[in-house]
SEPA-142629 format. One record per atom (N, C-alpha, C): residue in one letter; x, y, z. Coordinates in pm, whole numbers, padded with zeros to 5 digits, always signed. Each point is the difference from the previous one (the first is absolute). Example, Ala and Ser with C-alpha at 12.3 -4.5 7.8 and 13.67 -1.06 7.14 Angstrom:
2
A+01319-00569+00780 A-00089+00119+00000 A+00090+00120+00000 S-00035+00105-00072 S+00082+00119+00006 S-00077+00109+00073 
***
This chain:
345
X+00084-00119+00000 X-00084+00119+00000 X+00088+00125+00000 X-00085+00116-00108 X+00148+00092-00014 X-00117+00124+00116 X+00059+00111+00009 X-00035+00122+00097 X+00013+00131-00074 X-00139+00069+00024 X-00014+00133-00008 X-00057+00080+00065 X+00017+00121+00027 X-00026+00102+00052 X-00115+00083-00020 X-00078+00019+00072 X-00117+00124-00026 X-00015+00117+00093 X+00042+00109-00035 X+00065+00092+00115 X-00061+00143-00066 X-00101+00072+00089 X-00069+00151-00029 X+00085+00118+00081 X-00001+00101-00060 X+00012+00068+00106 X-00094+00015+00001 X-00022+00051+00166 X-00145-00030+00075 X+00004+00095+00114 X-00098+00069+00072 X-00027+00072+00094 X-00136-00042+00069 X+00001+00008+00128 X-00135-00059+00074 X-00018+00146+00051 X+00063+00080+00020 X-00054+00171+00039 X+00128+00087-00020 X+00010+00138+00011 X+00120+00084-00005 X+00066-00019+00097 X+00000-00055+00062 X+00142+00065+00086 X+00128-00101-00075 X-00055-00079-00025 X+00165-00011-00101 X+00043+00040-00098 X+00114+00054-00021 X+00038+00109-00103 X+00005-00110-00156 X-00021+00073-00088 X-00011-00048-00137 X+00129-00039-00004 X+00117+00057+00013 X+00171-00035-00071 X+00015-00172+00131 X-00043+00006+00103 X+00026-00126+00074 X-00058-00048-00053 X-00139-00070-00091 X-00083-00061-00059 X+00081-00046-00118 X+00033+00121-00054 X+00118-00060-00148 X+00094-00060+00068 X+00075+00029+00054 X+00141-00077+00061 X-00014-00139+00032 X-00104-00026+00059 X-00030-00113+00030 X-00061-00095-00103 X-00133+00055-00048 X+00026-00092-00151 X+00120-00042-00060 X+00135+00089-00025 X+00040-00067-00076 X+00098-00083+00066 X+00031+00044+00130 X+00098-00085+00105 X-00072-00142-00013 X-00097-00048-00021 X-00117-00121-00029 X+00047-00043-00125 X+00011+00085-00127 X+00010-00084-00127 X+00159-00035+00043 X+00095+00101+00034 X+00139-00044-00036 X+00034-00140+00114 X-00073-00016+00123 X+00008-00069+00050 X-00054-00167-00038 X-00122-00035-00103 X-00026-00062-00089 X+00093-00065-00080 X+00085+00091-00057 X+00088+00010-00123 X+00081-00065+00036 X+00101+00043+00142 X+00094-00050+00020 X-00045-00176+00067 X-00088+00027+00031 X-00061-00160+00083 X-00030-00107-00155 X-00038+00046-00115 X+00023-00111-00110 X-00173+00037-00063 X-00039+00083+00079 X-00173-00008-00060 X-00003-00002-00157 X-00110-00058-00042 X-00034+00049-00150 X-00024+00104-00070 X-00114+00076+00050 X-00040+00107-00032 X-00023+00088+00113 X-00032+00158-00015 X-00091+00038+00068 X-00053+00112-00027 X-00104+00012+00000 X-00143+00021-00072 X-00047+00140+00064 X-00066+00057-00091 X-00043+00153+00048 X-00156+00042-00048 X-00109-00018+00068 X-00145+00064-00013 X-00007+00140-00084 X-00129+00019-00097 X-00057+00134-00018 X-00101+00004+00127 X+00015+00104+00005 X-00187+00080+00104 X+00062+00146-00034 X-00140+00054+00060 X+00008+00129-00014 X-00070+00075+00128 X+00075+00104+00068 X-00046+00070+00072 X-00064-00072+00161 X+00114-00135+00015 X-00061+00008+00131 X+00162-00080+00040 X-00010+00040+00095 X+00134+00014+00165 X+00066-00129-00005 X-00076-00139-00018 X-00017-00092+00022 X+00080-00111-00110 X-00039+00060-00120 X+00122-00057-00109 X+00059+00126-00064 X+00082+00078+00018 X+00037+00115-00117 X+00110-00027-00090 X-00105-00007-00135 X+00074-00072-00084 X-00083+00027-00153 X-00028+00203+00003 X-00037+00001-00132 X+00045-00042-00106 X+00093-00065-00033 X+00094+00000-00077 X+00131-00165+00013 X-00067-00107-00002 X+00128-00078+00075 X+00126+00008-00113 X-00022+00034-00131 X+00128+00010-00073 X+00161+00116+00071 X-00093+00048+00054 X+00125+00127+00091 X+00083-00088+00089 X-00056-00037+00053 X+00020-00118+00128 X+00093-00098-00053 X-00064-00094-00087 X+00118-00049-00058 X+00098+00024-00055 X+00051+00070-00050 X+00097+00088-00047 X+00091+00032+00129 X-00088+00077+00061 X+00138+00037+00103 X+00025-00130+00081 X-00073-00086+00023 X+00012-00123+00078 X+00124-00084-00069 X+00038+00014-00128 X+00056-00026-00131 X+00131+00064+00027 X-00034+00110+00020 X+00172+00085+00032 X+00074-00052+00154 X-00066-00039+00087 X+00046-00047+00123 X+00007-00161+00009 X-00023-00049-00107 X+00068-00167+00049 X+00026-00100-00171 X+00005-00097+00033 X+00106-00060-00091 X-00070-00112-00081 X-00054-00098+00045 X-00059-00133-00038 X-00183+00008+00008 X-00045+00050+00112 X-00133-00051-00010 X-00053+00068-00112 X-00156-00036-00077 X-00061+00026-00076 X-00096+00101+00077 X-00032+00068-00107 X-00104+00126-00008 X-00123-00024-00035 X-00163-00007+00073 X-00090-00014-00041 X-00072+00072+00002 X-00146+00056-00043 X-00121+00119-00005 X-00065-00165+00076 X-00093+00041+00118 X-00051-00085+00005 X-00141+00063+00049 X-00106+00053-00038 X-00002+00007-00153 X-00015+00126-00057 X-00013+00052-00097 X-00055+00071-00083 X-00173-00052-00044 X-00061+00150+00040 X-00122-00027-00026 X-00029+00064-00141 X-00020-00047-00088 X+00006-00017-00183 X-00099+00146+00001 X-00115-00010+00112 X-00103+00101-00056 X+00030+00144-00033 X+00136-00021+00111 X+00057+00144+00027 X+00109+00087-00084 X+00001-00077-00079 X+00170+00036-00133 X-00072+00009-00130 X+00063+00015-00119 X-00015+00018-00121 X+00099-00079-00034 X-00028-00079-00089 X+00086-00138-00013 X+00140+00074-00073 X+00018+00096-00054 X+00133+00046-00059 X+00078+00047+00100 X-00070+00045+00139 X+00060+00082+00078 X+00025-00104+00099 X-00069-00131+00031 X+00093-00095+00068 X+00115-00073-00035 X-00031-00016-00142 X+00088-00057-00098 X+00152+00056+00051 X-00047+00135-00021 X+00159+00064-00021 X+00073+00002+00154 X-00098+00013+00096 X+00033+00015+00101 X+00051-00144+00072 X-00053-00098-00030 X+00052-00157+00022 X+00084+00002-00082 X+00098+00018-00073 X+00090-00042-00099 X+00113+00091+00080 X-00020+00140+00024 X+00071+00060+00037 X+00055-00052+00120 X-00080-00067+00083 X+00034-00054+00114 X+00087-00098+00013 X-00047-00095-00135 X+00087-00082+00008 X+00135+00038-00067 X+00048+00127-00090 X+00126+00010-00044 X+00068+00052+00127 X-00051+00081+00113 X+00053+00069+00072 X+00058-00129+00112 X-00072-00123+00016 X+00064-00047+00054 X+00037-00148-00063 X+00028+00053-00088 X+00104-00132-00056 X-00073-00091-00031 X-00141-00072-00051 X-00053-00076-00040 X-00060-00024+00138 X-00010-00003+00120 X-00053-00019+00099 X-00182-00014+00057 X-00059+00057-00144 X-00168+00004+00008 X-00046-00113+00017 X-00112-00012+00110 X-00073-00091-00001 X-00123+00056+00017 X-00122-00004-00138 X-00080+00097-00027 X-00180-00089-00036 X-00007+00035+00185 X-00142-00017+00067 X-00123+00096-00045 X-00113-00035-00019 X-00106+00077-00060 X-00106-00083+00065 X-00101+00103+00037 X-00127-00052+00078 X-00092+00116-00030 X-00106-00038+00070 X-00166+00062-00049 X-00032+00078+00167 X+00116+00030+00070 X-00078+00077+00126 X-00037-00021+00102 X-00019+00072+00098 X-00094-00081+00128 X-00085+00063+00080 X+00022+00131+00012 X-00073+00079+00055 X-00119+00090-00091 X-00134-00029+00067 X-00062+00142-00090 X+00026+00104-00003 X+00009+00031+00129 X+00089+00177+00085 X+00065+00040-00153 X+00105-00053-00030 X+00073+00021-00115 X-00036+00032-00109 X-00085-00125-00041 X-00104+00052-00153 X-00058+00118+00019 X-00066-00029+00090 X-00042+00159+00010 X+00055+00131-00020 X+00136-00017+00051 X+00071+00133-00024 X+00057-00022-00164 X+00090-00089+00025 X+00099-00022-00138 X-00118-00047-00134 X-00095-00077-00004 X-00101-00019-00082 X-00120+00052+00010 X-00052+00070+00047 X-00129+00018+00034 X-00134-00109-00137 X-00071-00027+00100 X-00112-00089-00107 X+00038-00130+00018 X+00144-00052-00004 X+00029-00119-00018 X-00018-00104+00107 X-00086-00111+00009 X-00015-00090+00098 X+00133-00056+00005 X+00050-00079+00164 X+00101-00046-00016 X-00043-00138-00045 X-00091-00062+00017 X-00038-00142-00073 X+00040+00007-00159 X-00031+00114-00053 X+00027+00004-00114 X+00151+00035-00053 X+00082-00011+00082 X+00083+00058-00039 X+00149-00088-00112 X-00045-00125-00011 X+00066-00119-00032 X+00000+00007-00130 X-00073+00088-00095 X-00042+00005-00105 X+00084+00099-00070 X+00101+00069+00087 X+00093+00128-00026 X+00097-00064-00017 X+00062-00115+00105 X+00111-00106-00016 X+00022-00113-00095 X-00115-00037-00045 X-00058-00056-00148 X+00056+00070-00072 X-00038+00096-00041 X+00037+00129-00141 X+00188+00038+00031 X-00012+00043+00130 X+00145+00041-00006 X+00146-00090-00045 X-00046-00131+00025 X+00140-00078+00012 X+00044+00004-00159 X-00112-00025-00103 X+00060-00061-00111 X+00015+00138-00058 X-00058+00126+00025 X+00082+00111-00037 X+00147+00039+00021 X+00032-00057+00151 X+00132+00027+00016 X+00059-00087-00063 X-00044-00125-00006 X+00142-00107-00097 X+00036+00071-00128 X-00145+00070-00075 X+00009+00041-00105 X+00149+00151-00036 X-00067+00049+00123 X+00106+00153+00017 X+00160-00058+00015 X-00007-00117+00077 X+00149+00003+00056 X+00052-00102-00135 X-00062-00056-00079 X+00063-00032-00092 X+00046+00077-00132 X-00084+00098-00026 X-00002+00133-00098 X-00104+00068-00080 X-00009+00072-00109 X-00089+00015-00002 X-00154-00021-00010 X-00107+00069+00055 X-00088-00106+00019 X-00077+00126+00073 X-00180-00050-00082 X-00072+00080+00056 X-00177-00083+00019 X-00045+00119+00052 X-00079-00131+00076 X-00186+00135+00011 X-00118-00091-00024 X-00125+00024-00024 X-00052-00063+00125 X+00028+00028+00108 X-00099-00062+00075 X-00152+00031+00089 X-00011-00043+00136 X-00159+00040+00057 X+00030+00120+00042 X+00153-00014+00104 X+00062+00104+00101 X+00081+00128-00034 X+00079-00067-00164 X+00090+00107-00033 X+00062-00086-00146 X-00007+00146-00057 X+00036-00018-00126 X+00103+00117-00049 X+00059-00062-00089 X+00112+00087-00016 X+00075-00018-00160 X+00032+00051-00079 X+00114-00031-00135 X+00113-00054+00039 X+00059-00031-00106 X+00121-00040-00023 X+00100+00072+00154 X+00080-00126+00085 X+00055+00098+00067 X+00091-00147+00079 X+00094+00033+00066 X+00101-00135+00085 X+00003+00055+00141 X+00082-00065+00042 X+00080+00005+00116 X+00128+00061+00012 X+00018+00093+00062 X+00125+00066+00001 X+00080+00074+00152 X+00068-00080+00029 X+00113-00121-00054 X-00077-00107-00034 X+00050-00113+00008 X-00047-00135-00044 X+00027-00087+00145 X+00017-00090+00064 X+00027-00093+00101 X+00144-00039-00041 X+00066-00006+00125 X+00117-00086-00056 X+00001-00136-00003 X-00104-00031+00081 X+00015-00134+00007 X-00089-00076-00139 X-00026-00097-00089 X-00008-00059-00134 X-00056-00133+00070 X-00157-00019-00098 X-00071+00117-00058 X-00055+00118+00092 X+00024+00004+00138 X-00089+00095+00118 X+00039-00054+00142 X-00007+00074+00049 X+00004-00068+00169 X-00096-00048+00034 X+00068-00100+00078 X-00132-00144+00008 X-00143+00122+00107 X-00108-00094-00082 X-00144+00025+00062 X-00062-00047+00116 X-00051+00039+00081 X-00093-00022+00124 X-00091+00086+00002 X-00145-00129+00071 X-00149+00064+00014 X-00038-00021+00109 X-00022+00053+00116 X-00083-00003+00092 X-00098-00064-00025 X-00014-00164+00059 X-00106-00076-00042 X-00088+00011+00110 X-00144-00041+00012 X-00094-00044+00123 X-00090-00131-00107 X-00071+00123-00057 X-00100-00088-00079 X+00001-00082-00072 X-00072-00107-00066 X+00027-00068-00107 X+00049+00005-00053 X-00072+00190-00134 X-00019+00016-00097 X+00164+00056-00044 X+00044+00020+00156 X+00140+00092-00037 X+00133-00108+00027 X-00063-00117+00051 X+00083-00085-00062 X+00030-00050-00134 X-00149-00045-00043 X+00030-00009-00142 X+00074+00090-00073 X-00008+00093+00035 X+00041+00140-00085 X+00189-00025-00013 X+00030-00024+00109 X+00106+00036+00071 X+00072-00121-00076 X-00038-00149+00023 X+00013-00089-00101 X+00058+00036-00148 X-00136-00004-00024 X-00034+00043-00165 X+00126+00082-00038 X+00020+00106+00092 X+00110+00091-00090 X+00140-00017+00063 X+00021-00133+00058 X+00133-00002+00049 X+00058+00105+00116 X-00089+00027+00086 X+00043+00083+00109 X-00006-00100+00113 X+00120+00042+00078 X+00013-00013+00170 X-00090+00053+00064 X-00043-00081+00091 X-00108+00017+00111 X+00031+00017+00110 X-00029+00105+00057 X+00012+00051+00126 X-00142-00035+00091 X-00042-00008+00125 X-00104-00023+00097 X+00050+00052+00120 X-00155+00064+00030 X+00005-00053+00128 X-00093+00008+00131 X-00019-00115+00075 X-00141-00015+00064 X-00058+00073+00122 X+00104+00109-00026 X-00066+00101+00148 X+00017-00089+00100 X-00099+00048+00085 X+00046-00107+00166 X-00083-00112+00028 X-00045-00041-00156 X-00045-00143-00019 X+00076-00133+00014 X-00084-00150+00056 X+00073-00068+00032 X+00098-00049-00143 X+00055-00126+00094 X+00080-00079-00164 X-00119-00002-00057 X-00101-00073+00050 X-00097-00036-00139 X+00025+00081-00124 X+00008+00136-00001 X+00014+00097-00063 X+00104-00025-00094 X+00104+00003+00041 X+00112-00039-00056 X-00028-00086-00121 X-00045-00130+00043 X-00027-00136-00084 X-00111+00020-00088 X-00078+00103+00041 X-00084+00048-00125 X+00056+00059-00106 X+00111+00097+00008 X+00045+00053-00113 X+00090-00090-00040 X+00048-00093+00073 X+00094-00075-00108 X-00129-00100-00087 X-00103-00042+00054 X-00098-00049-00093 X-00031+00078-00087 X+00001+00093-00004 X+00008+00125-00136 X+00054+00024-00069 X+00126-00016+00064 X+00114-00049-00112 X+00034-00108-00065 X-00039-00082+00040 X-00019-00150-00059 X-00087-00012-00081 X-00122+00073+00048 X-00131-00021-00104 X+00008+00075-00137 X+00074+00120+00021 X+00033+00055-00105 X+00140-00030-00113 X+00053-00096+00062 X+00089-00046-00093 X-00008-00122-00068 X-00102-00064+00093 X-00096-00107-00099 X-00063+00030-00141 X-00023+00137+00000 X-00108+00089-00062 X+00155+00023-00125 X+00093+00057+00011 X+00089+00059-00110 X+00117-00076+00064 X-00050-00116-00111 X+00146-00116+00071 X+00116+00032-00113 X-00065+00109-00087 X+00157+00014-00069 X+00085+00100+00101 X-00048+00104+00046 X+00104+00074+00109 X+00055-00051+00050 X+00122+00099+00062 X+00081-00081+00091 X-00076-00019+00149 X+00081-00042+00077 X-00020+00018+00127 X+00051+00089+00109 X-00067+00180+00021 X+00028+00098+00043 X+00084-00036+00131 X+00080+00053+00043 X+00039+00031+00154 X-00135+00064+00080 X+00000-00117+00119 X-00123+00026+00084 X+00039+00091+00115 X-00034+00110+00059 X+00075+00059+00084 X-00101+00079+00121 X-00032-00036+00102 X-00110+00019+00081 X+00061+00089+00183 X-00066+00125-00018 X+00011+00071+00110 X-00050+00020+00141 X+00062-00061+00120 X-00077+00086+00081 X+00070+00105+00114 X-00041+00032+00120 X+00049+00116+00044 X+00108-00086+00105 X+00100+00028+00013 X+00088-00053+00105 X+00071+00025+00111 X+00050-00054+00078 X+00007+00094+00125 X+00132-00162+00053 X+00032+00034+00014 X+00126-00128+00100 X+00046+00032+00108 X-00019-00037+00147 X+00007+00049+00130 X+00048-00114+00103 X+00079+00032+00106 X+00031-00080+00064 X+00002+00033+00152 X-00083+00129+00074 X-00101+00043+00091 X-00121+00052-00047 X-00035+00012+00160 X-00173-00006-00008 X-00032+00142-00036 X+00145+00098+00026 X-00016+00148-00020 X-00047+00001-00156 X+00107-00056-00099 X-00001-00016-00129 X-00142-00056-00063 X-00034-00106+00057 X-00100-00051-00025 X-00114+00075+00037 X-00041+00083+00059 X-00089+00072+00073 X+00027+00136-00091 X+00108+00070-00055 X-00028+00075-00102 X+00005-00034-00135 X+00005-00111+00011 X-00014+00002-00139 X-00169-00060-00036 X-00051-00047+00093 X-00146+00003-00022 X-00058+00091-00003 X+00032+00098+00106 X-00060+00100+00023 X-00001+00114-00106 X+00070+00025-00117 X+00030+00028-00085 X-00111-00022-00123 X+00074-00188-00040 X-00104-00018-00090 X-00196+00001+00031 X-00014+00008+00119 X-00134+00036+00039 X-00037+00156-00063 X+00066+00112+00051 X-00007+00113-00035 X-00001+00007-00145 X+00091-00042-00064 X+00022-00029-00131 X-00142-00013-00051 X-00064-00129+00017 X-00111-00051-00058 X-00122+00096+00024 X+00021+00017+00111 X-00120+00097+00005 X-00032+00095-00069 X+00143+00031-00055 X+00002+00160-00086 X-00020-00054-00169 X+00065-00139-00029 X-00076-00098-00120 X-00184-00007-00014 X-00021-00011+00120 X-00186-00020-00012 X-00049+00150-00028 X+00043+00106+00021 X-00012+00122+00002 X-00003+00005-00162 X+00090-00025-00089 X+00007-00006-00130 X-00008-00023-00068 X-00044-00144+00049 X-00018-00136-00064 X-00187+00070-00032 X-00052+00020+00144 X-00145+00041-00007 X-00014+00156-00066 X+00078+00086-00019 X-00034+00115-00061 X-00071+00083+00106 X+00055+00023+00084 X-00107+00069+00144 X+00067+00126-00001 X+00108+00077-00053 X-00013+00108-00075 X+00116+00059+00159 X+00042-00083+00109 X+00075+00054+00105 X+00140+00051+00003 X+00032+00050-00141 X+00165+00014+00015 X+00002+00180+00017 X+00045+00032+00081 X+00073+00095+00014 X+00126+00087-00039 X-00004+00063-00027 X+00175+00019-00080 X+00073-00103-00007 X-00084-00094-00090 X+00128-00117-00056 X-00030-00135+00090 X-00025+00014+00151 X-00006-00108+00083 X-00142-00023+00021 X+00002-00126-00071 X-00117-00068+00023 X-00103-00032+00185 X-00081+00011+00016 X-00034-00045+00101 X+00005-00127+00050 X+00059-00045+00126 X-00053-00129+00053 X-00121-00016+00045 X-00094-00113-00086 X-00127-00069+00070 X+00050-00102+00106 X-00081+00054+00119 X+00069-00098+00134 X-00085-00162-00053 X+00080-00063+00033 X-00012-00120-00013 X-00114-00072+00050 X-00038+00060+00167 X-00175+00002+00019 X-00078+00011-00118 X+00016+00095-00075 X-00140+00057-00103 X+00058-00144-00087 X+00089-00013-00053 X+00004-00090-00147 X-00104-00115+00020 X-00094+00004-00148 X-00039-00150+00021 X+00044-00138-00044 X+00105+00041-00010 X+00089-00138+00013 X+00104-00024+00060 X-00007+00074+00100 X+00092+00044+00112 X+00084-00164+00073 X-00085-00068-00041 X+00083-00167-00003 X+00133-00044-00054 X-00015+00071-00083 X+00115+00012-00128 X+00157+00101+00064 X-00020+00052+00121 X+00130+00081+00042 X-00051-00025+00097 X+00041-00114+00095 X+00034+00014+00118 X+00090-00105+00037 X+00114+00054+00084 X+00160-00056+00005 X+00030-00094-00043 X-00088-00131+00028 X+00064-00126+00017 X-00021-00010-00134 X-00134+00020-00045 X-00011-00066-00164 X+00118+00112-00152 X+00018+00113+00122 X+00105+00093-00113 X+00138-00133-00011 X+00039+00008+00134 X+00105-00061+00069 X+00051-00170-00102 X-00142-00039-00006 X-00004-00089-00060 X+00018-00040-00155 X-00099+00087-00064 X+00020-00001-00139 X+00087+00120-00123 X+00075+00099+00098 X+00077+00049-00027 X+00117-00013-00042 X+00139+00066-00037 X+00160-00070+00038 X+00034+00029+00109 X-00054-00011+00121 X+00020+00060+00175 X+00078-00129+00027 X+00068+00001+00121 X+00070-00060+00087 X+00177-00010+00007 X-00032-00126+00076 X+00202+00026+00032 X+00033-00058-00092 X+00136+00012-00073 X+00068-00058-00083 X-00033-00152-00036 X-00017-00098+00109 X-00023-00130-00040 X-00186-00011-00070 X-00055+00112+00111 X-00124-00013-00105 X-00029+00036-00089 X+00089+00090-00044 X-00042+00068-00131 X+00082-00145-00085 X+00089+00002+00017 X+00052-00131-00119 X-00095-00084-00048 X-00069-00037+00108 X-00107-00101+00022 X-00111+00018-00090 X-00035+00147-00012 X-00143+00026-00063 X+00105+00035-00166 X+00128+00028+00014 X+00031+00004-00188 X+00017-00103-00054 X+00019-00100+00129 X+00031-00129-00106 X-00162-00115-00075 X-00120+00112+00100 X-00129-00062-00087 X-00001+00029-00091 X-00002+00190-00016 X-00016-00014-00124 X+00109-00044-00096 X+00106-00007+00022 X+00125-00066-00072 X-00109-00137-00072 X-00033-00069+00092 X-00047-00142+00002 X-00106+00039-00125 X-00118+00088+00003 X-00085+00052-00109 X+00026+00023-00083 X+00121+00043-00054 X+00060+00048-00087 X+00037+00149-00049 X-00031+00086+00095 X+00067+00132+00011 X+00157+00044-00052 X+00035+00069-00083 X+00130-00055-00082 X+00063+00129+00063 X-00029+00126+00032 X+00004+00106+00119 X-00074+00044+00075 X+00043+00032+00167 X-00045+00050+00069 X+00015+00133-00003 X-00117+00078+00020 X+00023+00175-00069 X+00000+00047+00189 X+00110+00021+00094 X-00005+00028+00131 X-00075+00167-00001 X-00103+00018+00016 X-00067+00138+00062 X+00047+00126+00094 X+00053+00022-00032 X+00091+00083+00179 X-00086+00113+00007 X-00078+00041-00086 X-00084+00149+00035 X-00128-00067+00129 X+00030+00061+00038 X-00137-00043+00099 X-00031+00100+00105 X+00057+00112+00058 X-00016+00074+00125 X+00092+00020+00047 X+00080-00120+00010 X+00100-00077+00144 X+00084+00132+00001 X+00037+00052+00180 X+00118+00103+00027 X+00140-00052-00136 X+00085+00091-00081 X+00124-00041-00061 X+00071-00104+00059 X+00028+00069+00144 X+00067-00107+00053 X-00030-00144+00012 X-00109-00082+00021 X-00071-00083-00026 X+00016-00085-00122 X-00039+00125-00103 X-00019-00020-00161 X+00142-00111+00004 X+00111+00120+00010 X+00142+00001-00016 X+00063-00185+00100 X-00069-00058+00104 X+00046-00067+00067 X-00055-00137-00040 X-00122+00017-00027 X-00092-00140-00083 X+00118+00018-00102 X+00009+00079-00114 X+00061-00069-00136 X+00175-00049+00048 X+00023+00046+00110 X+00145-00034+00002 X-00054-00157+00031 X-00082-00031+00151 X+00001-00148-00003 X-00024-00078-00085 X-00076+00095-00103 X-00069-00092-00156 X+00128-00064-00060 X+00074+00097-00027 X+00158-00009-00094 X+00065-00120+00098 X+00026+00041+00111 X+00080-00111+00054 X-00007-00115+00037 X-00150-00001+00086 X-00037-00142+00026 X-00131-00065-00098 X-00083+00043-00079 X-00038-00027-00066 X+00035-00040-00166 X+00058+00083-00068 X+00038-00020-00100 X+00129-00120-00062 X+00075-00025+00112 X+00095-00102+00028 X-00070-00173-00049 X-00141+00004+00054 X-00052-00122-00018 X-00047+00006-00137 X+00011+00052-00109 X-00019-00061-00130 X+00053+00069-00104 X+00124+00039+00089 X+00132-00028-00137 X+00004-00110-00069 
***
């Protein structure tokens, strides 16, 4: 099983200064890098505290100038939000700036909050239908000229400029859940990314049945890299363990806030719904976080990578955005690197 990184800068309120927020993100990727990780991966959102990351091509780039080996990912780009010439150029660029290093994720969204601002009109259910149209425009741009009549956007004769360095493109990934975006994901030879929130394994074993089912379906494709996320935390007191729940609780709460569209963000910071009000308030409470999360001490976390190892998970995408104090952040990934990662060299 290989390892990657999923790392926001992130704010739970002001009092932490923005430049400690950067510092620490990237003290996270270079720390990755040097530990052997695969990739590590950078979110779009817009306008909230919680992921800031208008833009993850910036991110990678400079993440690009500060280390050596790991790979660079968008994880994801929401298609609705670009003009396919202007991602084009901007993913290509990314990848010349860092040396062929793109690993170039595209997804359909998650929040309405967002559509609303960045799309207005656009349902996010509907939004899968933008990632449809966009992909085979970009193969088209990054190969040359090439113009395109479509639902979303149409345009003349026109390329990609620069081009990718990497031939024919830097490899593809889709944020899978559903079926339909497995097939998809299939069908066009993209890597699959997941991931089941603070759902049990069952969860897990569902999307690899999705992936299976869908490659039954286009048995000429290959067989994508399966690569499934959740939030992680590695602790070896009860202090550690006790914030780092306490964290992803807060966390979630401010997910149901957005997830439901209840309209509570404040300059940027979303509101927490206390966990009383949620009605599924079953779903975050310690033991079952504790449980179906990447939480625990080093021997348990091994324990829960080597299921999905056993499922067939081909990377683990490690989560580090979650709340947790830096220091915390900073002390889970060291035990990750040292005592975890050792067991499946």
């Amino acid at each position: 099983m290989k390892f990657q990184l999923a790392v926001n800068l992130e704010r739970m309120d002001d009092s932490i200064p923005m430049k400690d927020v950067r510092d620490h993100t990237l003290n996270m990727v270079k720390m990755a890098d040097e530990a052997g990780f695969e990739i590590a991966w950078a979110a779009e959102h817009h306008a909230l505290e919680m992921t800031i990351a208008p833009n993850p091509f910036s991110l990678l780039v400079w993440w690009g100038e500060n280390t050596k080996n790991i790979r660079l990912g968008c994880a994801v780009v929401n298609a609705s939000y670009w003009h396919p010439i202007k991602l084009a150029g901007e993913a290509a660029m990314t990848d010349l700036l860092t040396d062929g290093r793109l690993e170039f994720g595209i997804g359909s969204g998650a929040y309405q909050r967002e559509f609303d601002r960045m799309m207005p009109g656009l349902k996010q259910s509907d939004a899968w239908k933008y990632m449809h149209e966009m992909l085979p425009a970009l193969l088209g741009l990054w190969k040359g000229d090439y113009e395109h009549q479509g639902e979303y956007w149409q345009f003349p004769l026109s390329t990609s400029v620069p081009k990718p360095v990497q031939e024919p493109h830097p490899p593809l990934w889709v944020a899978a859940r559903s079926p339909i975006t497995y097939d998809y994901a299939i069908e066009n030879n993209c890597n699959v990314m997941c991931w089941p929130l603070t759902r049990d394994f069952a969860e897990a074993e569902l999307y690899k049945q999705r992936l299976d089912e869908a490659m039954q379906k286009f048995p000429q494709s290959k067989r994508p890299q399966f690569a499934l996320m959740r939030h992680a935390a590695v602790y070896e007191t009860a202090e550690s363990r006790q914030a780092a729940i306490s964290s992803i609780q807060c966390v979630l709460g401010q997910f149901e806030n957005l997830f439901r569209n209840m309209g509570g963000v404040e300059n940027g910071f979303p509101k927490q719904i206390p966990l009383s009000e949620l009605a599924n308030r079953d779903e975050y409470n310690a033991e079952m976080l504790e449980e179906n999360l990447l939480f625990g001490s080093p021997d348990e976390v091994i324990e829960k990578l080597k299921r999905y190892e056993a499922l067939g998970v081909d990377s683990f995408i490690y989560y580090a955005s979650m709340g947790m104090p830096i220091k915390e952040q900073v002390k889970s990934m060291e035990l990750f690197c040292q005592k975890v990662m050792p067991a499946f060299a």
